[in-house]
N, C-alpha and C positions, 0 to 999 in steps of 0.2 A: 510418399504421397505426391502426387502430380497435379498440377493445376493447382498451386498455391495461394490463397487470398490474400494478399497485403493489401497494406492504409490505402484509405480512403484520399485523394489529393489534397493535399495544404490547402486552408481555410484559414480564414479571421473570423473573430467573435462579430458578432451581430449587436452584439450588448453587453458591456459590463458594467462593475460595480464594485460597492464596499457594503459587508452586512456588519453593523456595531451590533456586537455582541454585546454592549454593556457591563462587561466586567472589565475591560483594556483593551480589549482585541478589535481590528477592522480587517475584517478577514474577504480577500477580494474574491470575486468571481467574475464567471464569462457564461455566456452563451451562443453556442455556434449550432448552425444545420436550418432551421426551417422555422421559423416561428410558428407553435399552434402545432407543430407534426408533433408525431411519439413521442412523453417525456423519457428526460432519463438521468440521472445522474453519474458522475465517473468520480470514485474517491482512489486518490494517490497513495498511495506506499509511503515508505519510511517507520514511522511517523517521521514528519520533519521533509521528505522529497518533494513538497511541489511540484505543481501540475507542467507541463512542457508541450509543447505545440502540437507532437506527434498523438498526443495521448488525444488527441480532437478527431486525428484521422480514424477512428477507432468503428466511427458509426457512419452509416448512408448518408450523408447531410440533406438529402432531399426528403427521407423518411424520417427522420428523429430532430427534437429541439431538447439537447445538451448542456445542461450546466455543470461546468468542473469549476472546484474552488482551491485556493490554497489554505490548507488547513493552520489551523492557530502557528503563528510564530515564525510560520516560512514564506518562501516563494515571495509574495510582494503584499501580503497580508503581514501588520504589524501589529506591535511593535515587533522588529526579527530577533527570530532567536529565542523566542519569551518562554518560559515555562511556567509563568505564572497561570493561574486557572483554564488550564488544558490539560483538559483527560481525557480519556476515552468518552464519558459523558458529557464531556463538553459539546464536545465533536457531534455524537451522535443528536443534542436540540441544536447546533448549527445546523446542519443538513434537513434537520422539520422545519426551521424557518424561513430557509431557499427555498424549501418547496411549498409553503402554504405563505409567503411573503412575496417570492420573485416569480416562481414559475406558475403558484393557483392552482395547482392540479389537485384529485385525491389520490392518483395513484402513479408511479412512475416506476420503470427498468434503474436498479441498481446496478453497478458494476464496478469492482474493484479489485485489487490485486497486491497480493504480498500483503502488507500492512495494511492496505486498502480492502484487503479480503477478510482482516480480523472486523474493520472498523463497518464492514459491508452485514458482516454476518451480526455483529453487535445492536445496527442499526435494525435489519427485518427480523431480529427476533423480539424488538422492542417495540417494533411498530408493522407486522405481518401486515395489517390491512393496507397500507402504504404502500407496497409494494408486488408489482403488477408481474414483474421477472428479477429473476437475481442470476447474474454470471460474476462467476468467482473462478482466481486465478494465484495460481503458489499461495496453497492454501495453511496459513498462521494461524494457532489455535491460541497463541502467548501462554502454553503450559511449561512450568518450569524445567522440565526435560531438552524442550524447543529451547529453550532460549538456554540451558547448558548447553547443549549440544552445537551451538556454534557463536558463544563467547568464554566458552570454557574448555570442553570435550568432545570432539568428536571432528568438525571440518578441521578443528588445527591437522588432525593425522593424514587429511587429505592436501593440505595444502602448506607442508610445513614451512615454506618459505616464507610465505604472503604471513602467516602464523605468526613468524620470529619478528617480522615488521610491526606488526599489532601488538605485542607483549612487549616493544622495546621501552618506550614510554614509565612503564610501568616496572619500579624496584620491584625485586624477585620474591620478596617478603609479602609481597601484595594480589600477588598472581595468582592465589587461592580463590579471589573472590573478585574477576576481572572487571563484571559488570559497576561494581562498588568502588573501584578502584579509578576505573575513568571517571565518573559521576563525582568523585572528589576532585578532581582536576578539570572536568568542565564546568563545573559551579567553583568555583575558586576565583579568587580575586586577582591571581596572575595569566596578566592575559595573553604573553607567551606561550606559558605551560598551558591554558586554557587551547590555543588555537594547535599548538604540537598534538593534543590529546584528540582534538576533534578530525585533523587533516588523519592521523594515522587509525581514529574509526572508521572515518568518512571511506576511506581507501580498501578499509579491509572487505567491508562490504561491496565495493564495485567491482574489485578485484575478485569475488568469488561468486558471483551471480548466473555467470554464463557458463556453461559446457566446454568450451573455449573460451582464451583471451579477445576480449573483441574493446579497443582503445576505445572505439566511439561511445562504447555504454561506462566503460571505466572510467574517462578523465574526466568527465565534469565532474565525479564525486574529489576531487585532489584541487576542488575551485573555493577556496578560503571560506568566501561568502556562504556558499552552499555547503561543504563539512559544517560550519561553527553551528548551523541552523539545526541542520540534520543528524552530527551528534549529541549537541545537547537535547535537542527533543525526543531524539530514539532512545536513549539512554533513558531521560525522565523517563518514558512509557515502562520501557522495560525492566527497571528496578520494582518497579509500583506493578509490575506483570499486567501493566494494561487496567488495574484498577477492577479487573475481574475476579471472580472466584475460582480458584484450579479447578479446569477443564469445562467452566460454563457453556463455553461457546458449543461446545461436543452435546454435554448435556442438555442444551434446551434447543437441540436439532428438532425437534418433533413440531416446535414453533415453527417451523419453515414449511410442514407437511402439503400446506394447499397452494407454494409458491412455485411454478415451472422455473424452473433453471437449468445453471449449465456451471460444472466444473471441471478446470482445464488447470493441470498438475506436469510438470515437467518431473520424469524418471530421475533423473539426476540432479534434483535442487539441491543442492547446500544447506543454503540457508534455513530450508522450510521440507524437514522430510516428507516424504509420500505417503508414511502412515497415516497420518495427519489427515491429507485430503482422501485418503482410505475409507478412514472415520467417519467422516463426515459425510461422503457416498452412505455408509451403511445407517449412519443416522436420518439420511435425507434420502431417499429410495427415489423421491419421485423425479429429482435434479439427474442428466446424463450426467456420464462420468466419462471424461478422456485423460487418460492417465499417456502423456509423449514421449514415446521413445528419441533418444538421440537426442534430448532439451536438458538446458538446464534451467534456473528462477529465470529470468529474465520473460517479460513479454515480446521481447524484440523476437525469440528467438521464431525460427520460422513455422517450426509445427507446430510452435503455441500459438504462436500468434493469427494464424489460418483457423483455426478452432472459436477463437475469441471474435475473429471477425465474422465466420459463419454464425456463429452464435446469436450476435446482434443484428446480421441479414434475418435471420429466422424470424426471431422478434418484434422485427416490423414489418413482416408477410411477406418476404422475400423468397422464401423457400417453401 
């Protein structure tokens, strides 16, 4: 593909904040691009990755007003690290109260990706009328297959290096049941073995996101602060499978039937097979479907990321 759209130029927020959630949490937000233009929300990955600068450049800032937040326990929303009352349904009345508390709108563009694309679809099938467009990206359905498939079976055979790294942590007695096995060593009271356990999640993840090695996207996950947050909180989700019902999210596709959208699937995800975002095309007919060759997860990557950006041109009468 020729003539590539990348981000939009580096921006600062216009406005931020802390929303008390009232149960422990002060979970921060920003808002960047236009005040009073197109809403829209950007929900992050992980669970547990906070939100990051580039993730702004994503939309027109002349066209669209932006709030991305750090979801429970990360980024600079506290307490860090917290697993206390954070679920998938937490998340989803945070993001009703951004937007009927800070932005006032009734309807607004979702968009979200990897974890952000469970937490994105979880949100508009809960609250369809809310939601004006939805673009989703490395599409996670949290069915227990998904989540063998690369904390148990299946990436290790592609990537057995990065693999023997991830399993070292962990006595061979224990290896039956990986997910289970760190989750006792991230909730553990030794904070060594606690931060060993998190830095060699944190890693395996970044190390397999891309089609190629690409440092830039890999090292921050190998940044203490960011692993401790980011495995303990991915782990909570995914022991608890998201707190969902097996294959909900697939199943109550038909809730999305009168939302225009857009889903952008990299060929070679790791992490998040393409059946998945398959599924959900055939569940959600009316959403386009780009499924990218030559990509792997990652949104950085170029042909995903040209897709996501066209996508939110569209959106706001650009195309």
């Amino acid at each position: 593909m020729t003539n590539l759209r990348t981000l939009y130029p580096e921006i600062t927020p216009f406005e931020t904040g802390f929303l008390d959630t009232g149960d422990g949490h002060q979970v921060y937000w920003e808002r960047v691009g236009t005040k009073g233009a197109k809403p829209a929300v950007f929900l992050h990955g992980g669970p547990g990755g906070g939100c990051g600068p580039n993730h702004r450049r994503l939309f027109d800032p002349a066209l669209y007003d932006v709030i991305l937040f750090d979801q429970r326990g990360c980024g600079r929303s506290t307490p860090h690290a917290s697993i206390d009352n954070n679920t998938t349904w937490h998340l989803v009345a945070d993001i009703e109260r951004l937007r009927t508390e800070i932005m006032g709108v009734e309807k607004w563009l979702v968009f979200g990706g990897s974890w952000g694309s469970t937490l994105a679809l979880a949100y508009a099938e809960t609250h369809p009328a809310h939601v004006s467009e939805l673009v989703v990206r490395g599409i996670y359905t949290l069915t227990r297959a998904e989540l063998d498939w690369y904390y148990q079976f299946g990436v290790s055979e592609m990537f057995p290096d990065k693999w023997e790294r991830f399993v070292t942590p962990i006595p061979e007695n224990e290896r039956h049941e990986m997910m289970a096995a760190y989750r006792r060593r991230l909730t553990g009271t030794d904070r060594e073995e606690q931060l060993r356990a998190a830095l060699a999640w944190s890693t395996w993840e970044g190390q397999t996101i891309t089609l190629l090695p690409e440092p830039s996207t890999s090292d921050g996950f190998a940044d203490p602060d960011f692993a401790l947050a980011f495995a303990r909180i991915e782990n909570h989700y995914f022991v608890h499978a998201g707190w969902l019902t097996e294959g909900q999210l697939l199943n109550d596709a038909h809730k999305l039937q009168d939302i225009p959208g857009t889903i952008v699937h990299g060929r070679y995800d790791m992490p998040c097979p393409s059946k998945y975002a398959w599924a959900l095309h055939k569940g959600w007919p009316k959403a386009e479907f780009y499924l990218i060759e030559g990509a792997g997860h990652a949104y950085s990557e170029p042909g995903i990321l040209d897709r996501l950006i066209r996508a939110t041109d569209k959106y706001a009468g650009k195309e």
